[in-house]
KOLGU-4560 file (N, C-alpha, C; in nm, 3 decimals, padded with zeros to 5 digits):
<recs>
<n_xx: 00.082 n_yy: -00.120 n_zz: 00.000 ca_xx: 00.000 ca_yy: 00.000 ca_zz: 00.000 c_xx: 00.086 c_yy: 00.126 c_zz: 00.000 mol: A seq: 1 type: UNK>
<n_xx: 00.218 n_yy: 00.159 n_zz: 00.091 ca_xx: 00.271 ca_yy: 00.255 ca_zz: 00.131 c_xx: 00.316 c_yy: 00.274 c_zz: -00.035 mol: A seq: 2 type: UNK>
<n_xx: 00.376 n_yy: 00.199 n_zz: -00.089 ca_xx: 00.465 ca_yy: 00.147 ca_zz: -00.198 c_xx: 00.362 c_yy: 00.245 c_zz: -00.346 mol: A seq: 3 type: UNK>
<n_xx: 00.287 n_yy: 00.185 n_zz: -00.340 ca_xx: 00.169 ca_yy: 00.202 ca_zz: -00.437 c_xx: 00.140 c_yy: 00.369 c_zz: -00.449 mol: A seq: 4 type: UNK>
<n_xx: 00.114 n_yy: 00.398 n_zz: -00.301 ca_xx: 00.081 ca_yy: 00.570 ca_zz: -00.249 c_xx: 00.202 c_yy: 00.645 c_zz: -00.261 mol: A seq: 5 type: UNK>
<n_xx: 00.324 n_yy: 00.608 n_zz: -00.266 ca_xx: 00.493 ca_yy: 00.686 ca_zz: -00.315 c_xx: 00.421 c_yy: 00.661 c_zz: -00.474 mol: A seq: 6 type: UNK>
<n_xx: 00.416 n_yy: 00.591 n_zz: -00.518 ca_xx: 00.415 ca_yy: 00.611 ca_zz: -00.673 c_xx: 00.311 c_yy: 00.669 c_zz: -00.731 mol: A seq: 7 type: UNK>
<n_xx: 00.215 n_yy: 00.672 n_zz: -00.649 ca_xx: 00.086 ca_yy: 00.771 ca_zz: -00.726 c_xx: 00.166 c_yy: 00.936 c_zz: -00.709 mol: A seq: 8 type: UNK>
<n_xx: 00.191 n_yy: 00.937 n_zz: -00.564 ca_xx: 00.271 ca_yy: 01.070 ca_zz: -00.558 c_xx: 00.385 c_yy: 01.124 c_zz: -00.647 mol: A seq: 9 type: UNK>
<n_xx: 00.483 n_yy: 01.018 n_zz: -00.665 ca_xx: 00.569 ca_yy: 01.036 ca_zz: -00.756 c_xx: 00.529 c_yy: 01.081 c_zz: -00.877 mol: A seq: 10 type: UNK>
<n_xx: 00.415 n_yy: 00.997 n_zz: -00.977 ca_xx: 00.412 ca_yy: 01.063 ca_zz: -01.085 c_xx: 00.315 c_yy: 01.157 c_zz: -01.132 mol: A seq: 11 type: UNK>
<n_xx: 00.221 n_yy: 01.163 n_zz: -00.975 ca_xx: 00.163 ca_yy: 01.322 ca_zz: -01.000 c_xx: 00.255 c_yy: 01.441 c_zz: -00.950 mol: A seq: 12 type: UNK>
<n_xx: 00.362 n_yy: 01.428 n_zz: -00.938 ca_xx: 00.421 ca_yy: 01.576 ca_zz: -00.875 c_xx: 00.506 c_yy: 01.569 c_zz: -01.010 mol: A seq: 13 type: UNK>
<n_xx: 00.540 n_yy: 01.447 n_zz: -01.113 ca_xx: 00.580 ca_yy: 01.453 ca_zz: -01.232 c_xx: 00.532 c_yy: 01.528 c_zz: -01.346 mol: A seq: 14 type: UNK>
<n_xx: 00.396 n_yy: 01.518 n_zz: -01.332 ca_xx: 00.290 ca_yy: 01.543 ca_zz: -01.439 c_xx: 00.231 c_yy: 01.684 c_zz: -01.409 mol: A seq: 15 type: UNK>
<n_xx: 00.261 n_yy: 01.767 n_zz: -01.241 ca_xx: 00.257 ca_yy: 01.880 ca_zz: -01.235 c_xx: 00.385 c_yy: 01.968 c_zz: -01.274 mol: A seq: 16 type: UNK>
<n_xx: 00.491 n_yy: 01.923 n_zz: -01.274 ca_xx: 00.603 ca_yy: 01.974 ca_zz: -01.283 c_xx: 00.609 c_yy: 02.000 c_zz: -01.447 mol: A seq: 17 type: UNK>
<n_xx: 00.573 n_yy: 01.851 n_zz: -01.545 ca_xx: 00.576 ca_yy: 01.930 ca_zz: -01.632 c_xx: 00.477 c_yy: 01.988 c_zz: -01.704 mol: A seq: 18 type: UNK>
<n_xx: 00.319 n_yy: 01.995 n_zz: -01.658 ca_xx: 00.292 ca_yy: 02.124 ca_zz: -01.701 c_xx: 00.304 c_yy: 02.293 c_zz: -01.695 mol: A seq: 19 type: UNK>
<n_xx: 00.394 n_yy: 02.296 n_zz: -01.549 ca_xx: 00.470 ca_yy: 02.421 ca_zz: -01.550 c_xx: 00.536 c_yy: 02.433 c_zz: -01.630 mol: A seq: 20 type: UNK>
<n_xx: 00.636 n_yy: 02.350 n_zz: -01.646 ca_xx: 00.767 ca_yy: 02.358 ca_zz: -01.778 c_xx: 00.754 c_yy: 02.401 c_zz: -01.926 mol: A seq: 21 type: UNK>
<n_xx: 00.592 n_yy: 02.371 n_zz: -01.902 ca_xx: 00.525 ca_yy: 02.358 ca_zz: -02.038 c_xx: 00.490 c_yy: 02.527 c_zz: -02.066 mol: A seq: 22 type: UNK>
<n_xx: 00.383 n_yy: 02.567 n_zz: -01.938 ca_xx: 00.348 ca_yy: 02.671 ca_zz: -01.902 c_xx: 00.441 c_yy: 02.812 c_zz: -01.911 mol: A seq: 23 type: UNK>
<n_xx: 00.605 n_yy: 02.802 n_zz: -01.887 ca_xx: 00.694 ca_yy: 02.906 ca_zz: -01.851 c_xx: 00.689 c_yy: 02.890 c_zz: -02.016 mol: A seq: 24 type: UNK>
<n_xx: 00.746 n_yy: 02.771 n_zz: -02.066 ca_xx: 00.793 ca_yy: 02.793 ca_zz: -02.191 c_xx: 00.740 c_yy: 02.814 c_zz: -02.299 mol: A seq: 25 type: UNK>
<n_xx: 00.574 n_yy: 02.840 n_zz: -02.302 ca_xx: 00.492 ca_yy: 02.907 ca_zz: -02.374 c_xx: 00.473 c_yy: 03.065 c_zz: -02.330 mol: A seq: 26 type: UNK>
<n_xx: 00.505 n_yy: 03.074 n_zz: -02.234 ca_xx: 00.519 ca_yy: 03.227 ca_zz: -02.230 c_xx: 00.638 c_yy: 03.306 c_zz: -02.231 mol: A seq: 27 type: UNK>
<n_xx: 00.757 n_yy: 03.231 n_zz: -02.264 ca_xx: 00.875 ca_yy: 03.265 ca_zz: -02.317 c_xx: 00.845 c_yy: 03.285 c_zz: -02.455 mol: A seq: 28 type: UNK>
<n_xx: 00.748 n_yy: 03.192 n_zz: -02.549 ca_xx: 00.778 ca_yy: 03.213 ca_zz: -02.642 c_xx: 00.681 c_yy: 03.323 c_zz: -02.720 mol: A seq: 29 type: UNK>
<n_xx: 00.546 n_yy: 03.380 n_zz: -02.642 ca_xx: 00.505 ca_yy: 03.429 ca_zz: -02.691 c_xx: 00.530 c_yy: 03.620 c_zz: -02.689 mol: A seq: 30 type: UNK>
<n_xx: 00.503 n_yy: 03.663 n_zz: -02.820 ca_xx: 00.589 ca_yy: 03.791 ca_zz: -02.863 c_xx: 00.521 c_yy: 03.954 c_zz: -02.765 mol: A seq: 31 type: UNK>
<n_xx: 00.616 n_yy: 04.019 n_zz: -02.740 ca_xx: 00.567 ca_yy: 04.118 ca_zz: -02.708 c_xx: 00.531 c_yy: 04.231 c_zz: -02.801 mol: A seq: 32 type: UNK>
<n_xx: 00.517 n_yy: 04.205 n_zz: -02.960 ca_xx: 00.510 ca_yy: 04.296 ca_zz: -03.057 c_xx: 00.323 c_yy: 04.437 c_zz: -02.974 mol: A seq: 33 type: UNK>
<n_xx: 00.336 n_yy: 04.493 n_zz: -03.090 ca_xx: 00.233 ca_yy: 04.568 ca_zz: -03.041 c_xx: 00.162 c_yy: 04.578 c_zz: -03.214 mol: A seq: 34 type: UNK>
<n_xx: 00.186 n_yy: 04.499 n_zz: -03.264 ca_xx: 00.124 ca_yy: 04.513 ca_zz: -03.426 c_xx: 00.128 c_yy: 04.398 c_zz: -03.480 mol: A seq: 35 type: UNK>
<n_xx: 00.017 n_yy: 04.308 n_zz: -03.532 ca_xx: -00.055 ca_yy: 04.254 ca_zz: -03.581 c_xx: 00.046 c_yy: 04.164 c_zz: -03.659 mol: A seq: 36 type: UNK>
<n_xx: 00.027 n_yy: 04.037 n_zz: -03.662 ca_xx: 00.150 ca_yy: 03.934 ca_zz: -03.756 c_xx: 00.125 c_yy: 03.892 c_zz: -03.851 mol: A seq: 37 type: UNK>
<n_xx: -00.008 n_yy: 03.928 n_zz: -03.901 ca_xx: -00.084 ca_yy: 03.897 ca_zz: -04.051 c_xx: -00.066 c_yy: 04.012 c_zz: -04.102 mol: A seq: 38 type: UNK>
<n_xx: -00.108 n_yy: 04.119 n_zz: -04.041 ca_xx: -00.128 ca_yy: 04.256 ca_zz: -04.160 c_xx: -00.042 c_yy: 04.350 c_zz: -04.159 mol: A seq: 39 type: UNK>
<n_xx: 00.072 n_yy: 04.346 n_zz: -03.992 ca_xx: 00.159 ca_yy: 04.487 ca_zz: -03.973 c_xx: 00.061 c_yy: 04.555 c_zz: -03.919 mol: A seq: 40 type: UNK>
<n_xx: -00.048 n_yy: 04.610 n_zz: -03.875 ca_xx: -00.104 ca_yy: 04.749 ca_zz: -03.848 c_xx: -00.160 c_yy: 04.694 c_zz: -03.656 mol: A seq: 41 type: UNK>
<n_xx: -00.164 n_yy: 04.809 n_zz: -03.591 ca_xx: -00.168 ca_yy: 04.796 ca_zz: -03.445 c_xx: -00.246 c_yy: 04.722 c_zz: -03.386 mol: A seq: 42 type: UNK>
<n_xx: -00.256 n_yy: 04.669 n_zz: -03.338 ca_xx: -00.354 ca_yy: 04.596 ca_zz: -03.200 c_xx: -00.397 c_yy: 04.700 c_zz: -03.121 mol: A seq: 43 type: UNK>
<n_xx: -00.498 n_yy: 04.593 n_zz: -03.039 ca_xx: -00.571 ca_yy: 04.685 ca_zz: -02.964 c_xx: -00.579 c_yy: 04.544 c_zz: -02.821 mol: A seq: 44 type: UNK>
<n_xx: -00.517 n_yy: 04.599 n_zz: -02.700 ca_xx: -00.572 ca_yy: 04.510 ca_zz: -02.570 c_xx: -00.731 c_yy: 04.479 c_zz: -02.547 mol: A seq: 45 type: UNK>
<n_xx: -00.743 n_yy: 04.397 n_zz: -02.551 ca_xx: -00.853 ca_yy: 04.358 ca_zz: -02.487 c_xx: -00.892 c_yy: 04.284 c_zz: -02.375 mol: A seq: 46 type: UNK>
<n_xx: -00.933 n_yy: 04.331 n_zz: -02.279 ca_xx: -00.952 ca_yy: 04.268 ca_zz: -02.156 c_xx: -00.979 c_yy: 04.130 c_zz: -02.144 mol: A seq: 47 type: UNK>
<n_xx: -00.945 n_yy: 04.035 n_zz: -02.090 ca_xx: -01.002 ca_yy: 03.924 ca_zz: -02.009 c_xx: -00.996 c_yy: 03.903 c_zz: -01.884 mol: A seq: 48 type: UNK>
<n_xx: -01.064 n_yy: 03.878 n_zz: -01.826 ca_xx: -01.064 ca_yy: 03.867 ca_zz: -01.685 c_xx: -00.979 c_yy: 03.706 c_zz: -01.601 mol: A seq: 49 type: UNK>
<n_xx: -01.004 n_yy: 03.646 n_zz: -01.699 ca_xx: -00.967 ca_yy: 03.462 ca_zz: -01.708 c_xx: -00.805 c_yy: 03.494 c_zz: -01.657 mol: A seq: 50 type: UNK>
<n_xx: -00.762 n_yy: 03.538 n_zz: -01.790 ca_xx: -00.611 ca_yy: 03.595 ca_zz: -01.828 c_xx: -00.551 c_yy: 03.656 c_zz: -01.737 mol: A seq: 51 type: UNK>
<n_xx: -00.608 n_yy: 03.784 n_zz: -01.667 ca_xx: -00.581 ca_yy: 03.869 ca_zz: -01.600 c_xx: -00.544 c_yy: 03.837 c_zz: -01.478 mol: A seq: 52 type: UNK>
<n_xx: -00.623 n_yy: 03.724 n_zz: -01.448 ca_xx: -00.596 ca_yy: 03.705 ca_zz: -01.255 c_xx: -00.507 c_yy: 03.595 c_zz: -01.292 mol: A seq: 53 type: UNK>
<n_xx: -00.494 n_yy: 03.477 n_zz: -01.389 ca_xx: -00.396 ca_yy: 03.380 ca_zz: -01.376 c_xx: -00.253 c_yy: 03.368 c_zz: -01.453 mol: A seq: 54 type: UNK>
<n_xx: -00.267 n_yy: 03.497 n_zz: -01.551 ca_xx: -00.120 ca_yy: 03.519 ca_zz: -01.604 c_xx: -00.092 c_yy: 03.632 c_zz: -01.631 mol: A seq: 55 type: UNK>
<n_xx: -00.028 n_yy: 03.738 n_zz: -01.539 ca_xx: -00.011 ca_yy: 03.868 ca_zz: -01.494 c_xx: 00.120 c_yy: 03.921 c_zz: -01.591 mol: A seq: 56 type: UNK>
<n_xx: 00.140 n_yy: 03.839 n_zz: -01.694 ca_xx: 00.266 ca_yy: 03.908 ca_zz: -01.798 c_xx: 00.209 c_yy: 03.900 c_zz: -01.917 mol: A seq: 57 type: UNK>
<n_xx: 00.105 n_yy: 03.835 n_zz: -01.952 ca_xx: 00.031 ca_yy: 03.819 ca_zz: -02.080 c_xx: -00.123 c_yy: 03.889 c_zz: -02.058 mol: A seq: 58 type: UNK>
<n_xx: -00.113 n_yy: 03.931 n_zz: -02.216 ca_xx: -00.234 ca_yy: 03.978 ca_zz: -02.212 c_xx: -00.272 c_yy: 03.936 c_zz: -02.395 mol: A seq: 59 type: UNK>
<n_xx: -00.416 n_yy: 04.009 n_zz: -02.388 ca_xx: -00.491 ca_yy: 03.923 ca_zz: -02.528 c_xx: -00.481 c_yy: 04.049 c_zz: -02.611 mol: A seq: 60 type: UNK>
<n_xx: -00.479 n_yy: 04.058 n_zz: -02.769 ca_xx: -00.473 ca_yy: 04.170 ca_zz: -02.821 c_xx: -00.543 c_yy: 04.097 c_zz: -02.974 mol: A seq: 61 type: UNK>
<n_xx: -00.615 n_yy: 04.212 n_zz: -03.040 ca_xx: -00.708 ca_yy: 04.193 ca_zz: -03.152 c_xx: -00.693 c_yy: 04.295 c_zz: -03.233 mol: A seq: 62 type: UNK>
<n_xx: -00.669 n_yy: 04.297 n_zz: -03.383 ca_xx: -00.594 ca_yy: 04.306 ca_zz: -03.465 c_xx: -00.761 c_yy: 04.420 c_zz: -03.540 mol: A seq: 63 type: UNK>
<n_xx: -00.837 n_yy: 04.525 n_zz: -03.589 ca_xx: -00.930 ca_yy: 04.589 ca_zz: -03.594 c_xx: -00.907 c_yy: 04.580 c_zz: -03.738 mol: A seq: 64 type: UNK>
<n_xx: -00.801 n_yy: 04.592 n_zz: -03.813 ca_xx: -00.756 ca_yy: 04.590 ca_zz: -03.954 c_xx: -00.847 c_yy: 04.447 c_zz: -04.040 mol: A seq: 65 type: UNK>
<n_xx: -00.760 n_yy: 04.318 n_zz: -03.960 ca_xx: -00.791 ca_yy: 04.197 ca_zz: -04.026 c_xx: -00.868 c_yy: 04.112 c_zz: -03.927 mol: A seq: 66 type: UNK>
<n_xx: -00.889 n_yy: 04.137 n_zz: -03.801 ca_xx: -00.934 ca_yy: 04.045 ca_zz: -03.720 c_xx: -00.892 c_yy: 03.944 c_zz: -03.646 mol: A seq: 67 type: UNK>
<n_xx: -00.765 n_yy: 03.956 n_zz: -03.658 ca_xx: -00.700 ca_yy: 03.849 ca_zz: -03.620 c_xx: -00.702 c_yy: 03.870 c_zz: -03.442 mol: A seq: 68 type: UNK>
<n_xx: -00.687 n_yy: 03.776 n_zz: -03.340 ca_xx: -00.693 ca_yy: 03.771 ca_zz: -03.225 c_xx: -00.568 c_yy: 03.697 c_zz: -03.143 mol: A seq: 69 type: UNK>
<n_xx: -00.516 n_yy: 03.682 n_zz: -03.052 ca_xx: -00.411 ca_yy: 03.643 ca_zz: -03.028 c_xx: -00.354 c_yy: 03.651 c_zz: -02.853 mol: A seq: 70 type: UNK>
<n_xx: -00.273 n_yy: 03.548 n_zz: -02.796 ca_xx: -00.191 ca_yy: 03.666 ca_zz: -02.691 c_xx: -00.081 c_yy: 03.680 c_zz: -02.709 mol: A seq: 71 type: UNK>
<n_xx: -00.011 n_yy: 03.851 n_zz: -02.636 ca_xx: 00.096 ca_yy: 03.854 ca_zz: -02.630 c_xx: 00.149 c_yy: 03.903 c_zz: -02.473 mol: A seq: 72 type: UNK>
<n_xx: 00.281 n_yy: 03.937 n_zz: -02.486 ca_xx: 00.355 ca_yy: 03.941 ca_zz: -02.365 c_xx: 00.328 c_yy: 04.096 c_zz: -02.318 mol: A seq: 73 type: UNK>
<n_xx: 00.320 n_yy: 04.167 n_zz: -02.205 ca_xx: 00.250 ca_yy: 04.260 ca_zz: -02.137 c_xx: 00.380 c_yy: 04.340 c_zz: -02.189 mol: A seq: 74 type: UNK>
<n_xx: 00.406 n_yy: 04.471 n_zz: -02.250 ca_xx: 00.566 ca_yy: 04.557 ca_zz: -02.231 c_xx: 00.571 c_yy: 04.614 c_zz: -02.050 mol: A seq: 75 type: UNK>
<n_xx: 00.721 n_yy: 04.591 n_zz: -02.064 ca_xx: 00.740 ca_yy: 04.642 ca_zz: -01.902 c_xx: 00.724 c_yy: 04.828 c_zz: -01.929 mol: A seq: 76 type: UNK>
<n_xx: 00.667 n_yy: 04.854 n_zz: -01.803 ca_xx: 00.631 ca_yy: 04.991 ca_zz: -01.784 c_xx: 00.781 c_yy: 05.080 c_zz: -01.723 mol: A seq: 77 type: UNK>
<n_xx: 00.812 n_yy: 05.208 n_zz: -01.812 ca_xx: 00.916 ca_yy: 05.259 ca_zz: -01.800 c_xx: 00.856 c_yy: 05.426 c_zz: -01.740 mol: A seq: 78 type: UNK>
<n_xx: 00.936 n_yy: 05.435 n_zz: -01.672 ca_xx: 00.890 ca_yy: 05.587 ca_zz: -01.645 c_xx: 00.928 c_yy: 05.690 c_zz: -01.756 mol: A seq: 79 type: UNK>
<n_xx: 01.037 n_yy: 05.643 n_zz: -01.832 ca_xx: 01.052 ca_yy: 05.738 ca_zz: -01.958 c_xx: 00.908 c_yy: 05.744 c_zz: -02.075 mol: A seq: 80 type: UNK>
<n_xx: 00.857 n_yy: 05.665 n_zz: -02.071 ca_xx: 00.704 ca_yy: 05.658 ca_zz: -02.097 c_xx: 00.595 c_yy: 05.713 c_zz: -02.085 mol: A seq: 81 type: UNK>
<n_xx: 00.620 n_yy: 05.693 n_zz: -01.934 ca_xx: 00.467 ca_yy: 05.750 ca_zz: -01.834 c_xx: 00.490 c_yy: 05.907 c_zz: -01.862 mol: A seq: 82 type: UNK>
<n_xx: 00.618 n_yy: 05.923 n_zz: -01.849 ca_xx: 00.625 ca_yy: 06.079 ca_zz: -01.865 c_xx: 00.590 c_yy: 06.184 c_zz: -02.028 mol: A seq: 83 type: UNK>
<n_xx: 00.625 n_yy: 06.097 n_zz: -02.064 ca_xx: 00.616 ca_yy: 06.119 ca_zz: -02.251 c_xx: 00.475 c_yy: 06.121 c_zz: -02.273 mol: A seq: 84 type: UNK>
<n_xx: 00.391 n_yy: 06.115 n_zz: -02.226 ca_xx: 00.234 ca_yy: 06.059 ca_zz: -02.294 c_xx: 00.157 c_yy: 06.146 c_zz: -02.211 mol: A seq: 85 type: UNK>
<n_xx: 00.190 n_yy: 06.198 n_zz: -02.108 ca_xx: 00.091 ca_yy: 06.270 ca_zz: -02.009 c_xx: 00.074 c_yy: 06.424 c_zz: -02.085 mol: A seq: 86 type: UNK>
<n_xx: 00.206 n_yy: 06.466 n_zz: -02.165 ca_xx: 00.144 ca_yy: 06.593 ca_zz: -02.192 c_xx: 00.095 c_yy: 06.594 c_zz: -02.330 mol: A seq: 87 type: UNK>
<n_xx: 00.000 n_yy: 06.527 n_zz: -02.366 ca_xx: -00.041 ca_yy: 06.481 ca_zz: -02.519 c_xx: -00.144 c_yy: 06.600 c_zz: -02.568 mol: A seq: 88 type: UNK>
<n_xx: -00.213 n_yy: 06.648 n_zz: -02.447 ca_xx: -00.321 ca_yy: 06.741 ca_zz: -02.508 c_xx: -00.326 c_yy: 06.903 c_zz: -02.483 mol: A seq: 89 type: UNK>
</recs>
């Protein structure tokens, strides 16, 4: 019995491990562009809520040109940025 209960454990902490592995390395690979991979022309974020609470570096973006839908990687926020955009109007 003890024997049996090590090996159920064993290859579920296997089968969690590698869907993390799986998990990091799909979000390594996905792009932080800000424009569309079918047409070139900008995206637009679109909220999900799903997304939002369980993967805090990705987000979803939709393409208004061709339609295309997709996720990509969140850009890190720079203060050389924040400052550039505030005096727009």
């Amino acid at each position: 019995m003890e024997i049996s209960l090590a090996a159920v454990l064993v290859l579920g902490g296997l089968v969690i491990l590698r869907w993390v592995i799986i998990g990091l390395g799909s979000l390594l690979v996905l792009h932080s562009a800000r424009v569309c991979p079918a047409c070139f022309e900008q995206t637009v974020a679109v909220r999900r809520k799903i997304l939002t609470v369980l993967v805090r570096i990705a987000e979803w973006r939709w393409c208004p040109q061709c339609g295309w839908e997709g996720p990509s990687r969140k850009p890190e926020r720079s203060s050389w940025t924040s400052r550039s955009v505030k005096s727009q109007a």
